[in-house]
C-alpha positions as CSV (number, residue, x, y, z in Angstrom):
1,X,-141.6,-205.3,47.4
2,X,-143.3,-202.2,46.4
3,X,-142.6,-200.1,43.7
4,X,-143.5,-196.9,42.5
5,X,-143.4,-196.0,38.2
6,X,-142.9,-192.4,37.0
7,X,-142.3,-191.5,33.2
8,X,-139.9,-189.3,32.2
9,X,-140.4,-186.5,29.7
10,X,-138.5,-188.5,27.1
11,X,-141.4,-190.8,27.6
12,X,-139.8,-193.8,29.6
13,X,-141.4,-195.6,32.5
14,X,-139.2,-196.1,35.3
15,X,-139.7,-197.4,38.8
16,X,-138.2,-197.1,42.0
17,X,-138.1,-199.4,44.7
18,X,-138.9,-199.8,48.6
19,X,-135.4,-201.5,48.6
20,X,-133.5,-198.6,46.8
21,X,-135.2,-196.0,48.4
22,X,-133.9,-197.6,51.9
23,X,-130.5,-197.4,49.9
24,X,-130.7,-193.6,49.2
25,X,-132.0,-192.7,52.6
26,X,-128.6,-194.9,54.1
27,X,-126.2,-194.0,51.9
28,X,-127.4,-190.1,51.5
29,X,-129.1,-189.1,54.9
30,X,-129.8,-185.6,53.3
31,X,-132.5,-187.1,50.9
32,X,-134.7,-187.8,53.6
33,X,-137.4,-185.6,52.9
34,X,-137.2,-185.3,49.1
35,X,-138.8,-187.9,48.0
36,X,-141.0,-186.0,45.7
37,X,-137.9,-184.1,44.4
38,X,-136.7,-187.6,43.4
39,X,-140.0,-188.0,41.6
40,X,-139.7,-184.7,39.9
41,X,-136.5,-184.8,38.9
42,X,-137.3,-188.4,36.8
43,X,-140.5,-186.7,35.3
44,X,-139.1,-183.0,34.2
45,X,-134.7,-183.1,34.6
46,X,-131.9,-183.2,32.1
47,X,-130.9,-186.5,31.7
48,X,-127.2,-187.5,30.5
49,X,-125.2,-190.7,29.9
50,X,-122.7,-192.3,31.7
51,X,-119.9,-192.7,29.3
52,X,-118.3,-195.4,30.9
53,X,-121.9,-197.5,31.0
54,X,-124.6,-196.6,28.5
55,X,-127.3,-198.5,30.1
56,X,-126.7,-195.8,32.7
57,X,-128.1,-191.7,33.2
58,X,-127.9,-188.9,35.8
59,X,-130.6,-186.9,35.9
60,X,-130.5,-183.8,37.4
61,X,-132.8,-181.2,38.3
62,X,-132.1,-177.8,40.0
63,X,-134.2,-177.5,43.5
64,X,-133.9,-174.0,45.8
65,X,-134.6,-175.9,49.2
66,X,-132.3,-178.3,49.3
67,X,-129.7,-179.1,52.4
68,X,-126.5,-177.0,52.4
69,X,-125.1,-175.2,49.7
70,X,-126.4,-178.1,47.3
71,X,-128.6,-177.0,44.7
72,X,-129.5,-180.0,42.4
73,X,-131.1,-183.8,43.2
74,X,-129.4,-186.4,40.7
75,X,-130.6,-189.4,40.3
76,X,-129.0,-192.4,38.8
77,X,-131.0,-194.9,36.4
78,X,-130.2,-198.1,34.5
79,X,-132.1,-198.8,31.3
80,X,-132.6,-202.1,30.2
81,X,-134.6,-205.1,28.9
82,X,-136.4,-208.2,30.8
83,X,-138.1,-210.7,28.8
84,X,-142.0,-211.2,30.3
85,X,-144.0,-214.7,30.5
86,X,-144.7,-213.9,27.1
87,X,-141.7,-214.4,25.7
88,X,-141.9,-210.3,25.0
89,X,-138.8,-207.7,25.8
90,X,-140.3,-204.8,27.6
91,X,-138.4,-201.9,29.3
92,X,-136.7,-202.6,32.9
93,X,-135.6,-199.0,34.0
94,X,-134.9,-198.7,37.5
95,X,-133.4,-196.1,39.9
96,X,-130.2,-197.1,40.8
97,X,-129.2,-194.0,43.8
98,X,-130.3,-190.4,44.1
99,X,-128.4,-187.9,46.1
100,X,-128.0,-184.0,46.5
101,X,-125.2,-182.2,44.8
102,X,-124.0,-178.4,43.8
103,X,-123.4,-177.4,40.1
């Protein structure tokens, strides 16, 4: 399974995928396409927290080309910890979902 890592401007790593990226393309057909405004909306966005989960964020960017009247990509991450063959905790920040959305 591939995966692709992009840091964010808070400077955390955080990958994406091959499987979730078949999840946003299934689940939100209008992403197809945007890949890169995934991408840029990990590296540069606002980020907030879930309230209900804290291991959880939206980021969000504000795009002009999107699909309808929509005119931001969000993208969902979970933050969290794996332990490595080390016996070391090191950051496990994946990309949950990303879809299109109007604010």
């Amino acid at each position: 399974m591939g995966k692709e890592y992009v840091q964010d401007r808070y400077g955390n790593t955080i990958y994406i995928t091959d499987e979730r990226w078949e999840h946003i393309y299934e689940e939100h057909p209008d992403m197809i396409g945007y890949d890169q405004h995934v991408l840029e909306t990990l590296r540069r966005g606002k980020r907030v927290q879930d309230e209900l989960n804290p291991s959880k964020y939206f980021y969000s960017k504000e795009f002009h080309d999107l699909v309808d009247l929509n005119n931001h990509v969000v993208v969902v991450v979970r933050f969290g910890w794996i332990t490595n063959d080390d016996g070391q905790s090191i950051p496990n920040n994946f990309v949950l979902t990303a879809y299109q959305n109007f604010f």
